[in-house]
N, C-alpha and C positions, 0 to 999 in steps of 0.2 A: 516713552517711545511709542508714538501713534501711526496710522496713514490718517488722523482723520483728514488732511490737507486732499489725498489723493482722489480721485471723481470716478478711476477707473471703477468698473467692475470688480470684487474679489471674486477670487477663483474659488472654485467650489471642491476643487483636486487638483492632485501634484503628483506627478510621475519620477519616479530617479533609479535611473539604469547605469548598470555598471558592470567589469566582472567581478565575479567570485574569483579571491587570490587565494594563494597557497596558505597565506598566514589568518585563513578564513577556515582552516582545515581541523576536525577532531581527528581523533585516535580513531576511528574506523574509517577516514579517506575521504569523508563526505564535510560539507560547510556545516560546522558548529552551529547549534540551535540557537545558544546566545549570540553569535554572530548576525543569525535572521532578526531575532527580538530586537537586536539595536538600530539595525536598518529601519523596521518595521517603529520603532521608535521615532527616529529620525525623520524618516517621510511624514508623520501621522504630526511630528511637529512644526516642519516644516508649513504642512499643509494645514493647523490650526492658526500659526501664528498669519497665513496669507491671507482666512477668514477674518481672524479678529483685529489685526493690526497693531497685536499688544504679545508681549512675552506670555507667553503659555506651559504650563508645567501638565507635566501627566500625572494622571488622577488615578487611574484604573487602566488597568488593560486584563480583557476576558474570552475567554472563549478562543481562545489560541487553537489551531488543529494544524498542524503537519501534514500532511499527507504525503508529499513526496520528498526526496531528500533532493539537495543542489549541490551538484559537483565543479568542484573549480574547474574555470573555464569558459565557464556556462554566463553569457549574458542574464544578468538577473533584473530586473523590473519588479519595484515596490509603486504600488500605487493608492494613494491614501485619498479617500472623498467624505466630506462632509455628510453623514447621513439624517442628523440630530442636534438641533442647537438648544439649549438651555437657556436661563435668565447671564450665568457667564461661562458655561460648559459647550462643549462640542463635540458629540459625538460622532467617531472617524473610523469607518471601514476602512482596512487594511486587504493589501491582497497582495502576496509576491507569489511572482511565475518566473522559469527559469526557462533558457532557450540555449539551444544545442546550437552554439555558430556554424558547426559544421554540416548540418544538417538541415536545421532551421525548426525541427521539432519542439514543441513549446507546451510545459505544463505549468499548474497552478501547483505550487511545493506549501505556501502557508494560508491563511486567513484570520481574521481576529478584529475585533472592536475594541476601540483606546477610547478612555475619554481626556478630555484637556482642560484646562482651565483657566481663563485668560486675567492677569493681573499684574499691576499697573508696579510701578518702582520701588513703591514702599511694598510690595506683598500683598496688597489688598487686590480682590476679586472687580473685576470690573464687566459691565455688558458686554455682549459681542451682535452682532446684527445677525437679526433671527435668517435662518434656512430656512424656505417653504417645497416640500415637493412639489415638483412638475409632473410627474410619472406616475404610471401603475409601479414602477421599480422603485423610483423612489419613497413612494407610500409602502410598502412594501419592507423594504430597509430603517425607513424610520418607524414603525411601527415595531422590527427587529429592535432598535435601540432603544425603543419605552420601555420593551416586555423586558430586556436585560435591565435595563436602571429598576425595576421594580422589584426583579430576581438580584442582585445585586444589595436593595433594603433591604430583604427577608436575611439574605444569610451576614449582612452584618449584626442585627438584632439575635441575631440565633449565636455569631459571637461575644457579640457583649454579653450574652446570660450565660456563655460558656466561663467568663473572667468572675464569676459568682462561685464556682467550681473550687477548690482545693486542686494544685496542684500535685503531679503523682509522682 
């Protein structure tokens, strides 16, 4: 399952707003953290598969920060952008804001980089058409997503010598 037929442009980001429902709810009142994570999931797939044209599975996801909680009610906005493309990987900033309909006040509640990885029906990895920055931002952001895939090989290497270890 390709676009390669398609001529259009791919989109570089995908936006998806909704509310926060009751059945979005933890035990202290506020929208469940895995509830955010699957959204932020969901868009980050969304928005790789719109790059690459191929089924995409998540690879990684890093550097998650919370900062503010989302209360039901609250219009939420996930919004996933290509920062970093790979030989068949994609690197996808995340960012969910949450907005008071009543009010129309509006913060950033999460953040985080996923990566993705595009392949083809059998399971095999396949290219994806390279992202070039445009921007001081975008330079900026992909150069965030080298330094993480870099920090990301250090601590898988630092676990495999951990599987050397006797368990305790």
């Amino acid at each position: 399952m390709t676009n390669q037929g398609i001529t259009a442009a791919r989109p570089r980001e995908i936006t998806l707003r909704f509310l926060a429902e009751p059945t979005d709810v933890n035990f202290g009142g506020k929208v469940h953290g895995g509830a955010v994570m699957k959204w932020i999931d969901q868009a980050g797939y969304a928005c790789a598969v719109g790059w690459s044209g191929y089924y995409c599975v998540t690879v990684y996801i890093g550097g998650i920060s919370f900062y503010k909680p989302v209360f039901i009610g609250q219009v939420v906005e996930v919004k996933a952008t290509v920062v970093h493309t790979g030989t068949s990987s994609m690197h996808i900033a995340v960012d969910v804001a949450a907005t008071d309909p009543r009010t129309g006040a509006r913060k950033r509640t999460t953040r985080c980089l996923i990566v993705f990885v595009a392949v083809d029906g059998a399971g095999d990895t396949v290219p994806v058409p390279t992202w070039t920055p445009e921007t001081e931002e975008d330079q900026r952001f992909e150069q965030y997503a080298i330094h993480m895939a870099s920090l990301r090989k250090e601590q898988e290497a630092e676990l495999l010598a951990m599987d050397s270890l006797p368990l305790r």
